[in-house]
N, C-alpha and C positions, 0 to 999 in steps of 0.2 A: 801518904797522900793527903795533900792538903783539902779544906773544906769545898774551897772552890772548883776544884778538881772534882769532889765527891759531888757537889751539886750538877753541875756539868753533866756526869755522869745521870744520875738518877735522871736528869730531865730528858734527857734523848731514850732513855729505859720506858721512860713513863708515854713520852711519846709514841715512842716502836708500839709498845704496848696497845694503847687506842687505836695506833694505823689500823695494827692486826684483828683487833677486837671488830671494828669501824668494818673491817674487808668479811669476817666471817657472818657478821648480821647482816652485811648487803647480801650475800651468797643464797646464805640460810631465809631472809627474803624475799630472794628470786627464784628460788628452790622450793617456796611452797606457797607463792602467790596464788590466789585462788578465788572463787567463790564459792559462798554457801546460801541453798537457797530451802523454801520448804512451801511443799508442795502438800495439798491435802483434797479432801471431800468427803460427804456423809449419804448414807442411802437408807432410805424411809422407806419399809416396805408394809405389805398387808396379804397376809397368808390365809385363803380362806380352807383349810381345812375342817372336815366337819368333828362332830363332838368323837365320836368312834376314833379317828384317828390323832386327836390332837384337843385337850383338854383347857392349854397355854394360850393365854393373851396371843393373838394374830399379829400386833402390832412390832416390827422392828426396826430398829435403829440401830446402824453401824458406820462407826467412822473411822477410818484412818487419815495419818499425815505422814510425808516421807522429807528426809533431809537429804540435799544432793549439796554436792562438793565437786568443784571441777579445778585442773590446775593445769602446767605446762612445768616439767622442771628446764635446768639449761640444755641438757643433751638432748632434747626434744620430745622426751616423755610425755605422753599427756596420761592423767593420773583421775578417774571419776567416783566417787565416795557415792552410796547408796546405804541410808537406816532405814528400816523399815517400820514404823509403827502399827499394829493394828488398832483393834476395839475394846474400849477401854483403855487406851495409851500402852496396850501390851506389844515387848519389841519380837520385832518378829524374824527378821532378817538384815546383815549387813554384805554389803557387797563392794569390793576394789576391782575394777578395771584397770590395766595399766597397758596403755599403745605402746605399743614399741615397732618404730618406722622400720619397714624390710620386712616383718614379720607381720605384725596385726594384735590381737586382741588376747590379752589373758588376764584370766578375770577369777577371782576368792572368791568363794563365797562359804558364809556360815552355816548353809543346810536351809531345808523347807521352803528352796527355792527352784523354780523351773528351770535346773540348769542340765544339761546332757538329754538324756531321751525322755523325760518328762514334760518338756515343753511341746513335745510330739504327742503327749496322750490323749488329745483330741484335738487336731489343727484342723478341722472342715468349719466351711466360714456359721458364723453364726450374727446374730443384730443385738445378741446382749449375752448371752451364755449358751453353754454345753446343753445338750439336749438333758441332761441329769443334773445339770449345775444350775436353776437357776432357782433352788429352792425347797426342789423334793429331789432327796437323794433317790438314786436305784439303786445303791450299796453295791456300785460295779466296782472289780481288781482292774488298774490300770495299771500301765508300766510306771517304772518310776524311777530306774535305774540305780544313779548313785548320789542322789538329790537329798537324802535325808541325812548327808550328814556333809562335813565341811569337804568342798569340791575346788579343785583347779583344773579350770575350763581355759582350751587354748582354741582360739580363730585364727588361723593364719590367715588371711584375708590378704593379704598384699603378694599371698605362695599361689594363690586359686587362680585359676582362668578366670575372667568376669561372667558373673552369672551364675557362679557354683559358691555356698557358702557352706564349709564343714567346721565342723567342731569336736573337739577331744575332750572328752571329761574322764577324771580322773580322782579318787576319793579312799586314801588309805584305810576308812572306818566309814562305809555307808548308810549308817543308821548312827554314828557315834554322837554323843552330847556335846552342845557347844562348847567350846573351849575359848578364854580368855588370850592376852597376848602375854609369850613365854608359859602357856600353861597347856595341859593335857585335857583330854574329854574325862579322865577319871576313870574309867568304864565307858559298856557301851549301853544303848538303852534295844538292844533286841541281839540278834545273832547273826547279824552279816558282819563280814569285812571288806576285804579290799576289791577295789571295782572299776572296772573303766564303760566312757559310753561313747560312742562312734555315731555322728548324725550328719546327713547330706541334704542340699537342698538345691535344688534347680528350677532357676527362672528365663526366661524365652533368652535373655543375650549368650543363655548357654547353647539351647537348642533349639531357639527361631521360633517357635509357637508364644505367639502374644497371649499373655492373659491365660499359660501355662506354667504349674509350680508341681513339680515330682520330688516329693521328699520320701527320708525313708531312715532308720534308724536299728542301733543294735545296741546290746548292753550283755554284758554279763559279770556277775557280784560273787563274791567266796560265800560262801554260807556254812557254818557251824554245824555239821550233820551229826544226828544220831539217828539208831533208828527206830523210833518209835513217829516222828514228826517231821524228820528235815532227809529226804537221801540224795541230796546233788546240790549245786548250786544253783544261781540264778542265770538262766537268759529270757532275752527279751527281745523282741523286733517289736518292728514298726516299715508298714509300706501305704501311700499314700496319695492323692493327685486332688491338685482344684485349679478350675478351669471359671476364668470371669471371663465374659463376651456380654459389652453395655451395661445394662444392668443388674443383670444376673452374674450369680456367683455358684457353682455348685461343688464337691467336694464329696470324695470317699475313700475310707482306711479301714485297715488291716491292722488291728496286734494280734500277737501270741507271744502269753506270759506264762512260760513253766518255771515257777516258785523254786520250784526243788523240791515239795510237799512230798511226803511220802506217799501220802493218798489223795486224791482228786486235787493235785497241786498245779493243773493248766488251764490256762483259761484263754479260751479265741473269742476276740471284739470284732465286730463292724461298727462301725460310724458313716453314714452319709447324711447328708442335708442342701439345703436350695436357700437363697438368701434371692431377693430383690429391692433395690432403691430406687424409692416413690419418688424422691428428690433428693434432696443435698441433706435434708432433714429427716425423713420419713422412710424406714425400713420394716420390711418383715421377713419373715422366714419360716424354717420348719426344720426341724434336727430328729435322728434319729439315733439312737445307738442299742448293738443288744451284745451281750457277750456269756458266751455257753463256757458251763464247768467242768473238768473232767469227769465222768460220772456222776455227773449231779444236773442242775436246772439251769433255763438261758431264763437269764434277766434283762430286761426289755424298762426303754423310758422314749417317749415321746414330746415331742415339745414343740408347739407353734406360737411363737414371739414376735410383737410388736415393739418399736423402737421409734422415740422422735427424741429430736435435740434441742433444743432454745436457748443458744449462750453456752453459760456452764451450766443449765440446766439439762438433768434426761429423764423422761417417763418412759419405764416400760411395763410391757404385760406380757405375761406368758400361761398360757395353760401346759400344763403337765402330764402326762399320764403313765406310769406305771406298773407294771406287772410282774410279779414271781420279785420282789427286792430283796438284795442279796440272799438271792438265789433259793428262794422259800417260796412254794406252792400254797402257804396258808391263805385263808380268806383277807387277812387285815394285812398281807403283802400287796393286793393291790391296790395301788394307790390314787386319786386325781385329785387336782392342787389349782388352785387360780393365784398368781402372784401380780400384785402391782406394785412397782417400784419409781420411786423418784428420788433420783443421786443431784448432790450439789456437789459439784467442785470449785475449790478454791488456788 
């Protein structure tokens, strides 16, 4: 083969070469087009607890920022990225969604996130937090299902009747340690295993009552038994309703959470509470929860909160109150707390 022949050759080689090259970057291009955006804000609180219960500077500050990512591939995927930061720049949670048309939503997640019947563990409305969350713990057991460790969570949404939203979670290590990509959790960091969570929710296009929502949830987790500490596994329910009419919002649930615990390992919650909006800007409320131990004490928290907005501004205030926290009779178990808070979002 002569020179010119060999040139010839190589130059249609080197061509092909590019086309191909040139077609896999457009592909791989249109395959992960996307945006990434980052979302944040900080909240400034002031905890008046007195000297007896609380020694500590009143004053807090906590900020988090989260990183969202969204895309479209060709088949018609659409694909949503969730980082989660907390306080002090500590990561806290990642999450992939991926749509998939005819079916609906299924979504990763790395643990310590409300996914399956945890996001159930207090759904009655409130105008800033949980009647126990918004600064003074009552040391209540909530469900928690199979949320503390890596979960796939499936929505069929496009399978449901309109008005019905169910979800499947799923978690081969429910308490297991994150794990990187291509890597193991290593161990686990307590003594559950594998678990799935079952959750329903119903809105008026299902069954005609406006400004009606009937949710309700199950769980049950493997649990490591011996016996001195653990003799069954985990289940968990959840049954629930909130009802808005104008202004008002009202709401009340049901768990029961049997551990497995050898001994005093079940616990029954109520949660109800009354929410109303003064305007577009201005809410209050009142939240109640108490939840009794097997053979042991009902733990009790109260809480009546105010809430206003201005922009990405919000101030609120809530008083607190207390009783028998996780599940102690002693005198420095009850507790009452005034918190004000003012969150900047970005």
């Amino acid at each position: 083969m002569n020179n010119n022949n060999k040139e010839i050759i190589m130059n249609k080689l080197n061509k092909l070469g590019i086309t191909a090259l040139c077609g896999s970057l457009a592909a791989i291009s249109s395959a992960n087009a996307g945006d990434l955006s980052v979302t944040g804000g900080v909240d400034m609180t002031w905890m008046s607890l007195d000297a007896q219960q609380s020694t500590g500077n009143p004053i807090g500050v906590g900020s988090n920022y989260t990183l969202k990512g969204s895309g479209e591939l060709e088949n018609g995927w659409s694909v949503d990225l969730s980082i989660a930061m907390t306080n002090a720049n500590a990561y806290s949670n990642t999450t992939v969604t991926v749509g998939l048309p005819g079916l609906g939503d299924v979504l990763i997640s790395q643990g310590v996130s409300g996914t399956g019947i945890q996001r159930m563990d207090d759904l009655t409305p409130s105008v800033w937090e949980e009647a126990d969350g918004a600064g003074l713990s009552a040391g209540i057991t909530k469900v928690a299902g199979t949320s503390a460790g890596s979960t796939i969570e499936v929505t069929p949404t496009d399978m449901m009747p309109a008005g019905l939203t169910a979800r499947f979670a799923w978690s081969p290590d429910s308490d297991g340690k994150q794990a990187s990509d291509k890597g193991t959790s290593g161990g686990t960091s307590g003594d559950l295993g594998a678990g799935w969570d079952l959750t329903l929710e119903a809105g008026s296009d299902l069954h005609g009552v406006d400004g009606l929502t009937v949710y309700g949830g199950m769980s049950q987790v493997d649990r490591f038994q011996n016996a001195s500490t653990v003799s069954g596994d985990s289940d968990e329910r959840v049954l629930g309703i909130k009802y808005a009419m104008g202004n008002f919002t009202a709401g009340y649930q049901i768990n029961n959470d049997d551990t497995g615990g050898a001994t005093n390992g079940e616990y029954d919650n109520t949660m109800y509470s009354i929410t109303f909006n003064v305007n577009d800007d201005l809410s209050i409320g009142y939240g109640h929860v108490e939840s009794e131990k097997e053979n042991s004490n009902t733990a009790e928290a109260d809480s009546i909160q105010i809430a206003y907005t201005m922009g990405g501004a919000s101030f609120r205030l809530a008083e607190v109150d207390v009783e028998n926290k996780a599940y102690s009779t002693a005198a420095t178990s009850d507790l009452e707390n005034t918190i004000i808070s003012v969150g900047l979002a970005f």
